[in-house]
C-alpha positions as CSV (number, residue, x, y, z in Angstrom):
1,X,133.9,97.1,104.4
2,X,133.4,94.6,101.8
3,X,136.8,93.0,100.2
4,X,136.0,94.5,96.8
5,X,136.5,98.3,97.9
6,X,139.9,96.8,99.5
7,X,141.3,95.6,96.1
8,X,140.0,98.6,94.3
9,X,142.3,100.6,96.8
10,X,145.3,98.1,97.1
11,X,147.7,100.7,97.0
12,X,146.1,103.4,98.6
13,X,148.2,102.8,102.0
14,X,145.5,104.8,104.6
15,X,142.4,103.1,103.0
16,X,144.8,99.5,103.3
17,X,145.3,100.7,107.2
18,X,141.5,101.2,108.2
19,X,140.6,98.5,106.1
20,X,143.2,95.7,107.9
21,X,142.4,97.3,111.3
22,X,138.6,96.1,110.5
23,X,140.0,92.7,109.0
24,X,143.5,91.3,109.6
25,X,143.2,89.2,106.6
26,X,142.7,91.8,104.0
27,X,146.2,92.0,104.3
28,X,145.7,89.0,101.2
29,X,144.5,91.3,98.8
30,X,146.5,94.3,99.2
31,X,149.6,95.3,97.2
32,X,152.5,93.5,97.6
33,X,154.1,97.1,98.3
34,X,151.8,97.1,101.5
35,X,152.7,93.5,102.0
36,X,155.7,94.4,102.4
37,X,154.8,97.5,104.6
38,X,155.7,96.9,108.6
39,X,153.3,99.4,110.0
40,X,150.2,98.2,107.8
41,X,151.4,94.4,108.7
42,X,151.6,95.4,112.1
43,X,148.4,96.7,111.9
44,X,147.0,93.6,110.5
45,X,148.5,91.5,112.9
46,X,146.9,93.3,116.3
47,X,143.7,92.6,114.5
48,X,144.6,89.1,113.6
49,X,147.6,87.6,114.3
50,X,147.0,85.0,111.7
51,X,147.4,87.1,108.7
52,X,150.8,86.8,109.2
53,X,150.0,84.0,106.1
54,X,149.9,87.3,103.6
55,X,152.8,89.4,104.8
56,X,156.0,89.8,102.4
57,X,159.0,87.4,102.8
58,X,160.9,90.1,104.1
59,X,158.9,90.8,106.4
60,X,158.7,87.2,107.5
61,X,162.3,88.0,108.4
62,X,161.6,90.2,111.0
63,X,161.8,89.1,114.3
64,X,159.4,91.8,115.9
65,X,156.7,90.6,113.2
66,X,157.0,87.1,113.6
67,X,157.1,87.6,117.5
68,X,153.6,89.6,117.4
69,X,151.7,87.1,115.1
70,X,152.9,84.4,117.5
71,X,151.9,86.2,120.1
72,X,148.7,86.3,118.7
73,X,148.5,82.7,117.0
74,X,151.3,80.9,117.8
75,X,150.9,78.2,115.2
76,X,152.0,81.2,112.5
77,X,155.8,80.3,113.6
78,X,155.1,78.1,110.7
79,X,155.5,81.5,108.5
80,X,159.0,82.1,110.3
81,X,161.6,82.3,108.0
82,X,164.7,80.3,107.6
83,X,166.6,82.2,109.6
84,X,164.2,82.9,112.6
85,X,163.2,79.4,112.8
86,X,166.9,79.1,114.1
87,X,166.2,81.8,116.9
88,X,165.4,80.7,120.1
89,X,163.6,83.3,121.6
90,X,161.1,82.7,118.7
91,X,160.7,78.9,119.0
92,X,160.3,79.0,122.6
93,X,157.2,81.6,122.6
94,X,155.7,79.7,120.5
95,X,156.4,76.4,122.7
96,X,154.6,77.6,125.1
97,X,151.2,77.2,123.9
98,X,151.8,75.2,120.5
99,X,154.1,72.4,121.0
100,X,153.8,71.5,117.5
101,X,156.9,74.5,117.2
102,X,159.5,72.1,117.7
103,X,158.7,71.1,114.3
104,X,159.3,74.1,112.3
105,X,162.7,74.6,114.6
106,X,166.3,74.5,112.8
107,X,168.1,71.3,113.6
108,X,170.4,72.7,116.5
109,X,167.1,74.2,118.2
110,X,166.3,70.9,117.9
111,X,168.6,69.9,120.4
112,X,168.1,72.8,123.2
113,X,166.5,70.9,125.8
114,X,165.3,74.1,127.0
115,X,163.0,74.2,123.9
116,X,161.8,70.8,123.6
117,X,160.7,70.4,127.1
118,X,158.8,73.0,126.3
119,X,157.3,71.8,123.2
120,X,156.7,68.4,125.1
121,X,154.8,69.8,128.3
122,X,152.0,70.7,125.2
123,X,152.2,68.3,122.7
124,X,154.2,64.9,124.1
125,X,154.1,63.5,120.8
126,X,156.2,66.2,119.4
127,X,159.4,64.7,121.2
128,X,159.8,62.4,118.0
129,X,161.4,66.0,116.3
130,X,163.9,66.6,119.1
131,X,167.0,65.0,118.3
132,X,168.3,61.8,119.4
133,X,170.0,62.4,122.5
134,X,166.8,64.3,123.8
135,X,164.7,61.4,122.8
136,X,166.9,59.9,125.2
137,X,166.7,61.8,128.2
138,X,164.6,60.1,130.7
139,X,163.0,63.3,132.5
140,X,161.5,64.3,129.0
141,X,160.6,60.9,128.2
142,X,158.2,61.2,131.1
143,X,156.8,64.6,130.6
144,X,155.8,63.7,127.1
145,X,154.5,59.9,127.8
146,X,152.5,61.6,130.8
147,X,151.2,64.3,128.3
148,X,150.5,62.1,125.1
149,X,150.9,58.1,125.6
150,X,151.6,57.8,121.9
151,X,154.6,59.9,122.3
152,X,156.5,56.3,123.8
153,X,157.1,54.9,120.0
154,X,159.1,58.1,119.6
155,X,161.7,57.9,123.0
156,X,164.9,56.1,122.7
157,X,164.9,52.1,122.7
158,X,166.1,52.0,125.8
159,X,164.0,54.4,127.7
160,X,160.7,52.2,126.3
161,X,162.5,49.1,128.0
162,X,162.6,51.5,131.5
163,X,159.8,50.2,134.1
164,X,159.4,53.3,135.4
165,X,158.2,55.1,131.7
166,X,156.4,51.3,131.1
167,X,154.2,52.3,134.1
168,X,152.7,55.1,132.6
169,X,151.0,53.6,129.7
């Protein structure tokens, strides 16, 4: 299927279905009506979870949607809305496997040491997003120096005057 015949038939919601099970990212050209239609997003995203990019805003609300194109890619929490960048169960699947999560995460997610060990045990650089007192808990201030050295210009003063965190670089 070539990406002209999918904006010729942008609105035509079963042609929009076969066309994004073939290609995620047709989703891009499609209506916003089937932007903003769950079960054609859906579809999108069990082909590819990154075209999470194209669906509507509304849809960027919606915690089963956001959850499956994580799933898929988790990078796209970065499409999260507000509101579900302040859910936990979201930030944390993405932790898993993209540390880089603890970013997009609302400031009191931020501070769930739950999440940004998380983060940390992938990308130990991250830690300089989790809030003060977590850049000043020693047990993550190891985990992330062991993971990425850089990640010691982002711990508390005091843990990069600890001998035991020096020893690791």
């Amino acid at each position: 299927m070539e990406i002209e015949d999918v904006v010729n038939h942008s609105n035509d919601k079963e042609f929009v279905l076969k066309a994004v099970k073939e290609n995620g990212k047709f989703l891009d050209v499609v209506s916003k009506e089937l932007q903003n239609d769950k079960e054609v997003v859906m579809v999108a995203l069990e082909q590819d979870a990154e075209a999470l990019e194209f669906a509507s805003d509304r849809l960027k609300n919606d915690k089963e949607v956001i959850m499956k194109g994580i799933k898929g890619a988790p990078w796209t929490v970065c499409y999260a809305s507000e509101e579900l960048r302040s859910d936990k169960d979201i930030i944390l699947e993405s932790s898993k496997t993209y540390g880089q999560a603890l970013y997009y995460a609302s400031r009191e997610l931020r501070q769930d040491r739950e999440i940004v060990e998380q983060a940390v045990k992938n990308k130990g650089i991250i830690i300089k997003y989790a809030s003060k007192e977590l850049r000043n808990d020693k047990e993550l201030a190891i985990i992330a120096v062991k993971q990425n050295k850089q990640a010691y210009h982002f711990i508390s003063h005091e843990l990069q005057q600890d001998n035991e965190i020096k020893e690791l670089l």
